[in-house]
C-alpha positions as CSV (number, residue, x, y, z in Angstrom):
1,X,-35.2,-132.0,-49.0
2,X,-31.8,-130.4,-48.4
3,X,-31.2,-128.9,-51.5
4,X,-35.5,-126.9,-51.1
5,X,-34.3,-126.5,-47.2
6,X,-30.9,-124.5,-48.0
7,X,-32.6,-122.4,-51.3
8,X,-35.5,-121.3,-48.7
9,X,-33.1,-120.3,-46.1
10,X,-30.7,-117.9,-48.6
11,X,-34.2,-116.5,-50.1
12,X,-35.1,-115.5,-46.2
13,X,-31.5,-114.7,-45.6
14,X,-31.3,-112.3,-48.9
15,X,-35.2,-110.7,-48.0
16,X,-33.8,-110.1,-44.5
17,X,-31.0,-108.1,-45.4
18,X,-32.7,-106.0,-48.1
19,X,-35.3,-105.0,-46.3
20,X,-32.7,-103.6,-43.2
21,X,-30.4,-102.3,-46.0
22,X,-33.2,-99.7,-47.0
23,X,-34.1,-98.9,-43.1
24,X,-30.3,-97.8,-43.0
25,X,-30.5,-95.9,-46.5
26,X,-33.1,-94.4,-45.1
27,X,-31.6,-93.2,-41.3
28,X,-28.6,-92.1,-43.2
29,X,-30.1,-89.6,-45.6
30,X,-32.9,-88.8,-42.0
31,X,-29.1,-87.6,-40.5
32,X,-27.6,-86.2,-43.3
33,X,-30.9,-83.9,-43.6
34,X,-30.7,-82.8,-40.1
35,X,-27.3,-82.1,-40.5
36,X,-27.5,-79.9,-43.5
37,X,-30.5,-78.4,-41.0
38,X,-28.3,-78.2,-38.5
39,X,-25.7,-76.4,-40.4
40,X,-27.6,-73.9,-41.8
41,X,-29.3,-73.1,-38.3
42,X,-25.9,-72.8,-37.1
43,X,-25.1,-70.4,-40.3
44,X,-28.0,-68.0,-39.2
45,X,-26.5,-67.9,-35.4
46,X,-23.4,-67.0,-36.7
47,X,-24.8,-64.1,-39.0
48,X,-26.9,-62.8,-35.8
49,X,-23.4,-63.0,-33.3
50,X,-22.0,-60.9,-36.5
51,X,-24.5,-58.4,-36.6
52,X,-24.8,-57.8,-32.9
53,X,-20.8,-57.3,-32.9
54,X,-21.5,-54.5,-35.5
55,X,-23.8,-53.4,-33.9
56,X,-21.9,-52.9,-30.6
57,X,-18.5,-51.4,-32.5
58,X,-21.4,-48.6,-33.8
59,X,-22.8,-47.9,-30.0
60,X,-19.2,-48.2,-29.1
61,X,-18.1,-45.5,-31.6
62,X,-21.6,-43.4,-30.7
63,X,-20.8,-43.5,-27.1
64,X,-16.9,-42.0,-28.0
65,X,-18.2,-39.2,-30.0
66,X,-21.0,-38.2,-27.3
67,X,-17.9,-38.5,-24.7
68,X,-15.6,-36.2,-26.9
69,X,-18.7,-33.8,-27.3
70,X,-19.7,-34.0,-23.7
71,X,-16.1,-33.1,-22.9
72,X,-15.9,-30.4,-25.1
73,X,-18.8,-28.5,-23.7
74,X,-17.5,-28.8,-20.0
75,X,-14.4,-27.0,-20.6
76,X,-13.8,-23.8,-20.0
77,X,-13.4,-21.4,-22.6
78,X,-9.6,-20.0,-22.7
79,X,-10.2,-16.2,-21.6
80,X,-10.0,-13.7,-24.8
81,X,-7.2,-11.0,-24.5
């Protein structure tokens, strides 16, 4: 009776921890696909932060030149002699 008692017990003991092994398995490679989502949502930020910089040092440089042209034409001309 002992011996039937303790072999059903590790059989339940042994089902019960494979079956929450593969629930863990199974949160652990849910995460690691969110993370590798995560990552490459955080990739495409980064590229859209990168472009709007460029995009800012080119208004930037537009807004100098139109300033230096701007400039140019308010001057007065030096008289001829």
């Amino acid at each position: 009776m002992r011996k039937t008692l303790a072999i059903a017990l590790m059989l339940t003991a042994s089902l019960g921890l494979a079956a929450c092994g593969k629930k863990s398995e199974d949160k652990a490679q849910d995460a690691n696909q969110h993370a590798e989502q995560a990552q490459q949502k955080m990739n495409e930020a980064q590229d859209k932060v990168n472009d709007a910089a460029k995009e800012n040092a080119e208004a930037a440089k537009d807004q100098a030149e139109s300033n230096a042209e701007a400039a140019k034409e308010a001057a007065p001309e030096a008289p001829k002699n």
